[in-house]
C-alpha positions as CSV (number, residue, x, y, z in Angstrom):
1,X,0.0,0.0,0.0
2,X,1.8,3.5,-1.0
3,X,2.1,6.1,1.9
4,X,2.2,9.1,-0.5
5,X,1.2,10.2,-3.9
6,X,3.9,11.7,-6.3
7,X,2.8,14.9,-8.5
8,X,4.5,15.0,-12.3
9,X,4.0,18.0,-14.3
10,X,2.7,16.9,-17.5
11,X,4.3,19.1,-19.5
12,X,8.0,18.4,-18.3
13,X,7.7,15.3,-16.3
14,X,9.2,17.1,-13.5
15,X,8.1,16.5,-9.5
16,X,6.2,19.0,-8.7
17,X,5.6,17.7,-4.9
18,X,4.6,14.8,-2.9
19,X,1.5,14.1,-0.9
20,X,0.9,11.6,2.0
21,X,-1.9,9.5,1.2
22,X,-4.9,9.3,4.0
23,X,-4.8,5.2,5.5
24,X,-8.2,3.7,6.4
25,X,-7.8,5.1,10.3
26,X,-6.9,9.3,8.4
27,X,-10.3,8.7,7.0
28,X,-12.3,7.4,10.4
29,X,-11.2,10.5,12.2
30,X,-11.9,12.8,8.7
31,X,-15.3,11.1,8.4
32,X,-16.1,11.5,12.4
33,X,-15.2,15.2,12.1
34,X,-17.7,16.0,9.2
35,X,-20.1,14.4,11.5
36,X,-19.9,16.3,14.4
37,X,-19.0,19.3,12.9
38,X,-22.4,18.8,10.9
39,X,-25.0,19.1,14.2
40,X,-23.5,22.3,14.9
41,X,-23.0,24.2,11.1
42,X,-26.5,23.3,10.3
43,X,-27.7,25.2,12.8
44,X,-25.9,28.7,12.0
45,X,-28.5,30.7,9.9
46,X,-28.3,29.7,6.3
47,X,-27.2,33.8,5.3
48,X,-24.4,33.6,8.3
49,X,-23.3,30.6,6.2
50,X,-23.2,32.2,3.3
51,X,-21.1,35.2,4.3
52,X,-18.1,32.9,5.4
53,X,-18.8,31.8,1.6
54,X,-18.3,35.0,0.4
55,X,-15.3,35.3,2.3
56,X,-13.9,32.4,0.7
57,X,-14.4,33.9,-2.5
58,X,-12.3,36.9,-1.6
59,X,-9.5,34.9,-0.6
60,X,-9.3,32.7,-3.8
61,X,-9.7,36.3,-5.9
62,X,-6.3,37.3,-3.6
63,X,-4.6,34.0,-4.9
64,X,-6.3,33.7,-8.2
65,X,-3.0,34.4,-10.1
66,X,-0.9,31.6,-8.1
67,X,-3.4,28.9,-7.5
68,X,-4.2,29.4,-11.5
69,X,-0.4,29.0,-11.9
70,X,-0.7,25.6,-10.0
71,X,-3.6,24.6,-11.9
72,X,-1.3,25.0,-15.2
73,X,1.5,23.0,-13.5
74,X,-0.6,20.4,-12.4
75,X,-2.7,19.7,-14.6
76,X,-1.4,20.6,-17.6
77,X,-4.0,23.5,-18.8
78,X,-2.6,26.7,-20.8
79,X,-2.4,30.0,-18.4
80,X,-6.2,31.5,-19.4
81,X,-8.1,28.5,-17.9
82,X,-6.4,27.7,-15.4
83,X,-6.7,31.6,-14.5
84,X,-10.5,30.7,-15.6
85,X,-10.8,27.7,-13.5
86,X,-10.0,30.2,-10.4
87,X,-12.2,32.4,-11.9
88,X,-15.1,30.0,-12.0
89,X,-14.9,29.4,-8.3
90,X,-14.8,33.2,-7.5
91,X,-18.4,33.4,-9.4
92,X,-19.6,30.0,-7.5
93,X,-18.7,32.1,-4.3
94,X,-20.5,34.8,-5.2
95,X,-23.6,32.8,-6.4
96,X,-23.7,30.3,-3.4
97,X,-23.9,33.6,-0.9
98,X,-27.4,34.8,-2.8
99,X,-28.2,31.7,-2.6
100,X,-28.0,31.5,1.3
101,X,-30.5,34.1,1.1
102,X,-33.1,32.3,-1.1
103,X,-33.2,28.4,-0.3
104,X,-37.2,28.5,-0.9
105,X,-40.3,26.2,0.4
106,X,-43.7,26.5,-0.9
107,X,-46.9,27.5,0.5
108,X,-49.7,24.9,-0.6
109,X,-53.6,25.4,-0.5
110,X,-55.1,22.7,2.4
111,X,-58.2,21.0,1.6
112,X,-59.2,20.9,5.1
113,X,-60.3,24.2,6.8
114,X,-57.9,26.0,9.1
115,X,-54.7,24.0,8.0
116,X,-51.9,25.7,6.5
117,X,-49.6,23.6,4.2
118,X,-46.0,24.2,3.3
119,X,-42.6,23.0,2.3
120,X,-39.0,23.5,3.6
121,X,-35.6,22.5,3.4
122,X,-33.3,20.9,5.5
123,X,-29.4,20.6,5.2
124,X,-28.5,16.9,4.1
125,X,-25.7,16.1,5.8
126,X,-22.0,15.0,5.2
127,X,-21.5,15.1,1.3
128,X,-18.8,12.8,-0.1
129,X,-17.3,14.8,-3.2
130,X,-15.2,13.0,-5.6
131,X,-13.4,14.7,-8.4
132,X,-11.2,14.4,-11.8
133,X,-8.3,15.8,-12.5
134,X,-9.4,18.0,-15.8
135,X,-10.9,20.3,-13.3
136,X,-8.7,19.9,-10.1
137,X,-10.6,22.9,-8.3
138,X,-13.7,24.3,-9.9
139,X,-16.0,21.6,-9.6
140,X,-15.3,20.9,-6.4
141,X,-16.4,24.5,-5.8
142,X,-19.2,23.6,-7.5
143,X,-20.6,21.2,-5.0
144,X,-18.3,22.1,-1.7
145,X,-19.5,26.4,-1.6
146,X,-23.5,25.2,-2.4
147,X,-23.3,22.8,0.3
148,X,-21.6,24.7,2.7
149,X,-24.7,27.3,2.3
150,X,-27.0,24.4,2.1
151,X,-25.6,23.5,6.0
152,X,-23.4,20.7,4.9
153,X,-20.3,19.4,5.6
154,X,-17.8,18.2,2.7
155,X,-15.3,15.7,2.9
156,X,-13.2,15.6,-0.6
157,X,-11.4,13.1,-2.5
158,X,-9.8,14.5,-5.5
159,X,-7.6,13.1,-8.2
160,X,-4.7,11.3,-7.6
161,X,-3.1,12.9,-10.4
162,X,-3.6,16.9,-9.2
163,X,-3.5,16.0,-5.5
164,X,-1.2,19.4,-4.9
165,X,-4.2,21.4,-6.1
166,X,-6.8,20.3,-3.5
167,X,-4.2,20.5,-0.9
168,X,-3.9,24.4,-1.9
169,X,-7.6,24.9,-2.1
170,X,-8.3,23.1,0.9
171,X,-5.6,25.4,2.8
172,X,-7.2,29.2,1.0
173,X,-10.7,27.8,2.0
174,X,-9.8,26.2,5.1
175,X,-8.1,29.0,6.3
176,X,-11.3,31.0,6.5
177,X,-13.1,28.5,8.2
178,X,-10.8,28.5,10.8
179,X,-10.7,32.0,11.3
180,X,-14.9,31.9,12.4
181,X,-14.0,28.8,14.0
182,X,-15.2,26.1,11.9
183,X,-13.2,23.7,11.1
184,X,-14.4,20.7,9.7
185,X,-17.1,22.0,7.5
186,X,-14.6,21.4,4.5
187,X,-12.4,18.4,4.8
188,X,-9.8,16.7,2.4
189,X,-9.2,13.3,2.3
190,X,-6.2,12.4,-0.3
191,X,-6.1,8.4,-1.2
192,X,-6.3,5.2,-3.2
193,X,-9.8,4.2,-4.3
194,X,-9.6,1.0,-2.0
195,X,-9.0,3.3,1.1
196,X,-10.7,6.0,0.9
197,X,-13.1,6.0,-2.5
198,X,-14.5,2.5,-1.4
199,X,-15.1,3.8,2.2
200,X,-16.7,7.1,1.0
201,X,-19.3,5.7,-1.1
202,X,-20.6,3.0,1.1
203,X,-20.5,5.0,4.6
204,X,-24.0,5.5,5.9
205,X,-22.4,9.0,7.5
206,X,-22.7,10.6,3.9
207,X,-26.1,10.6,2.6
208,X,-25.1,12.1,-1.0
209,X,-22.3,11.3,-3.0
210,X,-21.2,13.7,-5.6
211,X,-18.7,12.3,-8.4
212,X,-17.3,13.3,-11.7
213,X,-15.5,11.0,-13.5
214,X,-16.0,8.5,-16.2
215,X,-19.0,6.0,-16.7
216,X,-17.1,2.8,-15.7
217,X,-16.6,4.8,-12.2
218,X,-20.3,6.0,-12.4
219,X,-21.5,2.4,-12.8
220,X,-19.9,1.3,-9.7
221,X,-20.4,3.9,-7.3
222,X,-24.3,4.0,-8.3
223,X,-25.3,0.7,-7.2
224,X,-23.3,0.7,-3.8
225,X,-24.7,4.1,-2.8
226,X,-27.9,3.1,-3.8
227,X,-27.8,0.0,-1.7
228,X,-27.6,1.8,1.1
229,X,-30.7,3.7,-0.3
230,X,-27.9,6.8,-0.5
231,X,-28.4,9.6,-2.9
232,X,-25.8,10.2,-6.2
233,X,-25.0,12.9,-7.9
234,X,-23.5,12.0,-11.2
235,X,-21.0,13.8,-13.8
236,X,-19.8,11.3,-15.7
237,X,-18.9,10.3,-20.2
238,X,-19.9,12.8,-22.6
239,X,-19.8,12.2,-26.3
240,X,-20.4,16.2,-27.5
241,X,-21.7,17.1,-31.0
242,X,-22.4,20.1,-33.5
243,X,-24.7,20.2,-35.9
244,X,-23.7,22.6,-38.6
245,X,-26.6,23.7,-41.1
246,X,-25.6,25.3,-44.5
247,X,-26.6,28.8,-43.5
248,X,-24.2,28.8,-40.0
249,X,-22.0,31.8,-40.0
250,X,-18.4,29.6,-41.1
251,X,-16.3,31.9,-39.2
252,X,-18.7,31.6,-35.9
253,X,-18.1,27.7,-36.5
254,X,-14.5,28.0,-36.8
255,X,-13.9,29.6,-33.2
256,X,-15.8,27.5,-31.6
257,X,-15.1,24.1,-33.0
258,X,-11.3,25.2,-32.3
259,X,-12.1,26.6,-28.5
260,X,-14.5,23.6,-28.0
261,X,-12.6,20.8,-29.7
262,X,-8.8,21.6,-28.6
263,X,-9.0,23.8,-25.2
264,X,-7.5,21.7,-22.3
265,X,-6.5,19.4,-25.1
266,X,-9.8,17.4,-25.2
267,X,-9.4,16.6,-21.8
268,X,-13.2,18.1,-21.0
269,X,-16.2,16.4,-20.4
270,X,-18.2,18.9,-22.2
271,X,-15.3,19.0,-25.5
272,X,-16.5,18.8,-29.5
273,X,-16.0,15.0,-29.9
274,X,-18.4,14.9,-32.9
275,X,-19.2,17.8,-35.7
276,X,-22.0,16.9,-38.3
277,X,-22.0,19.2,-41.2
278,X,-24.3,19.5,-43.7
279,X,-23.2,18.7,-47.4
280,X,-23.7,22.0,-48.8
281,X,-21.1,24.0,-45.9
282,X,-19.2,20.9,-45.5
283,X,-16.1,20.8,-47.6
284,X,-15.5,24.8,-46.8
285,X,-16.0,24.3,-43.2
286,X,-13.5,21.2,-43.3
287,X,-10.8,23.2,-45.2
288,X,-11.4,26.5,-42.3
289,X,-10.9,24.2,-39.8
290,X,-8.1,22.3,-40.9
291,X,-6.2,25.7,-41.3
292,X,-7.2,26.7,-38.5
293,X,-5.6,23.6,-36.5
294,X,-2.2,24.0,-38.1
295,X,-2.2,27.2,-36.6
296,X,-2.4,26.1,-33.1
297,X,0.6,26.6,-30.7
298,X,1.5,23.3,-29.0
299,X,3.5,23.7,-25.9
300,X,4.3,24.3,-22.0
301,X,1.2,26.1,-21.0
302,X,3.1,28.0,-18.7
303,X,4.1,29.9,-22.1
304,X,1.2,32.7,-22.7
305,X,1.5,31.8,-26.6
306,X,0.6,28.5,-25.7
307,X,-2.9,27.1,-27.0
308,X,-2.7,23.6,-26.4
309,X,-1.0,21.4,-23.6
310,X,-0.4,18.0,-23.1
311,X,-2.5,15.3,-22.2
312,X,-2.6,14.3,-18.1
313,X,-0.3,11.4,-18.6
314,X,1.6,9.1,-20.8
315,X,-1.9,6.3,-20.5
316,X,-4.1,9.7,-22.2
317,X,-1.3,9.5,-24.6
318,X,-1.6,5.8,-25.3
319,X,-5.4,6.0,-25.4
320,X,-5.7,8.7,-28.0
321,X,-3.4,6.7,-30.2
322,X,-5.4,3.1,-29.7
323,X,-8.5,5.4,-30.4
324,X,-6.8,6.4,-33.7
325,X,-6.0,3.3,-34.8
326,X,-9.8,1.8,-34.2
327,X,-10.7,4.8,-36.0
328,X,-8.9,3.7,-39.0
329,X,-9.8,0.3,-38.3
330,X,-13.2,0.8,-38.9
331,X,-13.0,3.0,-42.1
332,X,-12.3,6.5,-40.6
333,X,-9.5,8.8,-42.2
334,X,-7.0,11.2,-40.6
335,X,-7.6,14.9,-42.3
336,X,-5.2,16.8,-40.0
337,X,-2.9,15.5,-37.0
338,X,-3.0,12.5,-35.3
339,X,0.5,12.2,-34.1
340,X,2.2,11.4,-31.3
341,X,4.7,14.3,-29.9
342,X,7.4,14.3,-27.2
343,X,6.6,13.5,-24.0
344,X,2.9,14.0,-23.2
345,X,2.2,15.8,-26.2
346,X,0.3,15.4,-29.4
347,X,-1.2,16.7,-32.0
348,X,-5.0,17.9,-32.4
349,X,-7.0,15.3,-34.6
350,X,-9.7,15.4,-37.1
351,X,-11.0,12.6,-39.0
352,X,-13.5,12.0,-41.3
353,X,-16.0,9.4,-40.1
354,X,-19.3,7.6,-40.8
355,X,-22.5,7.9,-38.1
356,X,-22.2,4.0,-37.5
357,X,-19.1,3.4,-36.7
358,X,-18.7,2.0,-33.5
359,X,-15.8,3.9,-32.5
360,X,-17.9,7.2,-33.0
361,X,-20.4,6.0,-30.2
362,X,-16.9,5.7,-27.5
363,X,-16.0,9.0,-25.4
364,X,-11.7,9.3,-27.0
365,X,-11.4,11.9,-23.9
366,X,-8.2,13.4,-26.2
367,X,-8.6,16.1,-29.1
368,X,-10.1,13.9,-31.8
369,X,-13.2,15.4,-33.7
370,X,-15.2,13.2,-36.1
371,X,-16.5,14.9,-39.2
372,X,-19.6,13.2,-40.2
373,X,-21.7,15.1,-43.1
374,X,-25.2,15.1,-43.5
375,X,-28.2,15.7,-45.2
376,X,-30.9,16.5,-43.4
377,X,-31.6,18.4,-39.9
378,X,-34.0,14.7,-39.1
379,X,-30.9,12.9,-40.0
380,X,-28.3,14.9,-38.1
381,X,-30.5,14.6,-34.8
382,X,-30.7,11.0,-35.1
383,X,-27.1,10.6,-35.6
384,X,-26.7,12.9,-32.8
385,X,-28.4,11.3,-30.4
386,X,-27.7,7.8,-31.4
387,X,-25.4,7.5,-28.6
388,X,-24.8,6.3,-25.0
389,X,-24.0,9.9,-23.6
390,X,-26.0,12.9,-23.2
391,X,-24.1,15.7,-22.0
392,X,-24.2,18.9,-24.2
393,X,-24.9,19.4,-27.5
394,X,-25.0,22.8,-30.2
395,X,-26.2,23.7,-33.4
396,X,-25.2,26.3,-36.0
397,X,-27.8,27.9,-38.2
398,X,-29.7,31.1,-38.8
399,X,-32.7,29.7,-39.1
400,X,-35.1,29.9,-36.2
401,X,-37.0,26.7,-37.3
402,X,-33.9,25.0,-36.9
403,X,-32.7,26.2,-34.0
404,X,-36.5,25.3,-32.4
405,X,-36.5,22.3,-33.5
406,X,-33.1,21.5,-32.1
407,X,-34.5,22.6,-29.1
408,X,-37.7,20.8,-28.9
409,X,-38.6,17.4,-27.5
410,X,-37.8,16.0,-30.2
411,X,-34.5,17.1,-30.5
412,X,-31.2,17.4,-28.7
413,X,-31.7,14.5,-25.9
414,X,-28.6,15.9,-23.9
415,X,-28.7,18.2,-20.6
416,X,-27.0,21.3,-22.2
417,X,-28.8,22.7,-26.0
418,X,-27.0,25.5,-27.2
419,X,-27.3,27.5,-30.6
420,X,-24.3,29.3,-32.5
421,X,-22.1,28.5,-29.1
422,X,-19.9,25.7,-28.7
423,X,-20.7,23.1,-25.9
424,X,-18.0,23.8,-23.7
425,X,-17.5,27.4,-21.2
426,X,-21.0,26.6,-19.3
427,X,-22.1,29.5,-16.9
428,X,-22.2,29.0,-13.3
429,X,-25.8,30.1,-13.1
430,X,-27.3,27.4,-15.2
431,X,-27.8,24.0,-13.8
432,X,-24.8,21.8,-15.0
433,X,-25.3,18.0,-16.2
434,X,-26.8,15.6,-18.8
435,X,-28.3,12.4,-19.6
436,X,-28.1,9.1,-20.4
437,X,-24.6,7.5,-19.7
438,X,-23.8,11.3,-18.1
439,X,-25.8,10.2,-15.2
440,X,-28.2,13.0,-14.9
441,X,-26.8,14.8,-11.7
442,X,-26.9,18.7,-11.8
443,X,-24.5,21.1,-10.5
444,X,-24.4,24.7,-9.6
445,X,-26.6,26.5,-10.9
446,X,-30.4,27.5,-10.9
447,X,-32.1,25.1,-8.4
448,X,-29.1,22.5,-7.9
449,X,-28.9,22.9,-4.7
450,X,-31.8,20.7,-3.7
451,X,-29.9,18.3,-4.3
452,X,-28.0,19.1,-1.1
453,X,-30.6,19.2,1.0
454,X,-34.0,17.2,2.5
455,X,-37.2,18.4,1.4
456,X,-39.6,18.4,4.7
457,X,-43.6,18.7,4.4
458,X,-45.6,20.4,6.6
459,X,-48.8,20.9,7.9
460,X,-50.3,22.9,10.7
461,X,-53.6,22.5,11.7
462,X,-54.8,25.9,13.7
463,X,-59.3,24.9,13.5
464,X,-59.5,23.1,16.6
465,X,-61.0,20.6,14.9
466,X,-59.8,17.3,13.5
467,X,-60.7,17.2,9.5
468,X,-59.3,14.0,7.4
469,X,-57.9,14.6,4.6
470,X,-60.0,12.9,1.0
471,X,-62.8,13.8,3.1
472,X,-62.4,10.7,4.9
473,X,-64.2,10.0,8.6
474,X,-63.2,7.9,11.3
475,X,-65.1,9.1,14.3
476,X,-65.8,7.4,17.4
């Protein structure tokens, strides 16, 4: 069993750090202090909660330039997002402490005379937060600051492979806590998956469970949570596409099948995996596009001129190339890149590439976009749903019918619809998630933050008298 965890940087190979790793017993006493700590933070006054948030967001603006500086040396993404990252959980602060004013019941009609009838919300609990290393900060933000205002407690396995990261983000946010006097609302817990993921998920302590990851992780923790009839909040494969009509602006496409397809070197669940363009724009957009990728600076992200980094690790490296070779396999052709660079580096990909290939239905989580023309808007829908993930999803068109339809039931099946936007750069103050093999959890935004908490029915009975409800009588 390792004692500690070593951090590379991805672009050098160089040790960045070393982390001890938390044993069974680090995790007992980790777990116990979320517990306790939970009777008494759920009792401070929701808006008294969410001013220590907004206090945490004033300390990650003070170290927004370093800790997005350890983001780009951790995790390999150029200087802007990792800057962005920081950014994203400055705006989650901000967000969450409104939100600590507004965490809203109902008031519901009785049927019986002199009842009144509402709703409220309670804080959950101890929340069990796992996360990937493609975002080694934000969306932990994106469930730790909501719960916190929700009354919850957080305990926090992160990535393996950005461990340095959480430890920073846990010491900023931490630091605050400490300062009211309140630690152990926010707790970190760095380990293997035996020790500490295993023990998360099936501990009775932590009634929700929040993890990002990929499907084959989704499909274990689901059924152990929900074993112990826990709760799950999934972010899991997502298999993105474009749909391209023949009146899109080409230009518009351009920017952002390039931000979409390459930024944080398709190492986001939300990147371009698939672009379907219609037959008529299709051979102009494919030449744009392929100029536009030879144009791209590969290189240390720390370098500002930098567009693209490397992948995480030498096994993303071997799995874009496997990817590329299936893709050939099955009758798919390389347009533009596909090779391996130095170290973790490679270059962007696009291939050309028929709606049933298998390959095309598999999350490459790497820069490779499939080209698929089309004929019809029916067509490209069907195509576009015709596979296992359901996480966001754009079209390109000037036509409002379109666009509608694209947006209607019968459209887009994924959690995230957009129209003449890429699918990547969601705002904070939208509900983030999708369907399908994405596991339908929601983060952040708009009302996600029920999901952090326990929905309690009430009724109050003021008459004096004892009415049934259904009209129903049972008297003596």
């Amino acid at each position: 069993m390792k004692t500690e965890i070593v951090s590379y940087n991805p672009a050098t190979g160089a040790e960045l750090g070393r982390v001890p790793l938390a044993s069974e017993q680090d995790y007992e006493r980790t777990a116990e202090l979320a517990s306790r700590t939970f009777e008494r933070w759920r009792m401070l006054p929701a808006p008294q909660r969410g001013e220590i948030v907004r206090e945490i967001g004033d300390e990650l603006r003070k170290a927004k330039g370093e800790l997005g500086r350890l983001v780009t040396l951790e995790a390999g993404k150029i200087i802007a997002e990792g800057q962005g990252e920081v950014q994203e959980m400055i705006d989650v602060a901000s967000f969450a402490a409104g939100l600590s004013r507004q965490l809203y019941g109902l008031t519901m009609p009785s049927e019986r005379p002199g009842h009144r009838m509402y709703e409220q919300w309670h804080p959950l609990g101890p929340v069990g937060v796992i996360t990937a290393f493609n975002f080694p900060a934000a969306v932990w933000a994106w469930n730790a600051l909501i719960a916190m205002v929700c009354g919850d407690t957080v305990i926090w396995k992160p990535s393996l492979k950005t461990p340095l990261c959480a430890v920073e983000v846990q010491r900023i946010c931490g630091g605050v806590l400490a300062r009211h006097g309140w630690e152990g609302v926010l707790n970190l817990a760095i380990g293997e998956d035996q020790v500490v993921g295993e023990r998360m998920i099936r501990d009775p302590r932590l009634p929700l469970i929040s993890a990002t990851g990929s499907v084959r992780m989704g499909k274990h923790i689901a059924p152990v949570v929900a074993a112990r009839l826990g709760r799950t909040l999934l972010e899991l494969g997502g298999n993105n596409g474009v749909i391209v009509m023949d009146d899109a602006a080409p230009d518009l496409v351009v920017r952002a099948v390039l931000f979409g397809a390459v930024g944080t070197a398709g190492q986001r669940c939300t990147s371009i995996r698939r672009l379907f363009l219609q037959r008529g724009c299709a051979a102009k957009i494919a030449e744009k596009l392929i100029a536009a990728y030879k144009q791209i600076r590969i290189g240390d992200p720390v370098d500002k001129a930098t567009l693209m980094g490397p992948l995480i690790d030498g096994e993303a490296v071997a799995n874009m190339m496997r990817g590329i070779e299936t893709i050939k396999a099955q009758g798919g052709e390389v347009l533009y890149g596909g090779r391996r660079l130095d170290g973790c580096f490679v270059e962007p990909t696009i291939v050309r590439s028929r709606a049933d290939m298998p390959v095309v239905k598999e999350e490459i989580f790497a820069p490779v976009l499939h080209v698929i023309e089309f004929d019809t808007l029916d067509q490209a829908i069907a195509w576009h749903n015709d596979v296992p993930q359901g996480l966001s999803s754009a079209i390109f068109t000037d036509s409002v019918k379109g666009a509608e339809f694209f947006l209607s039931a019968r459209g887009s099946d994924c959690g995230i619809a957009n129209v003449n936007i890429g699918t990547s750069g969601a705002e904070i103050g939208g509900a983030f998630g999708g369907e399908k093999e994405t596991g339908g959890g929601r983060e952040s935004g708009s009302d996600a933050w029920k999901a952090y908490m326990r929905r309690q029915t009430v009724t109050v009975n003021y008459s004096g008298q004892m009415p049934l409800a259904q009209g129903i009588r049972f008297d003596l």
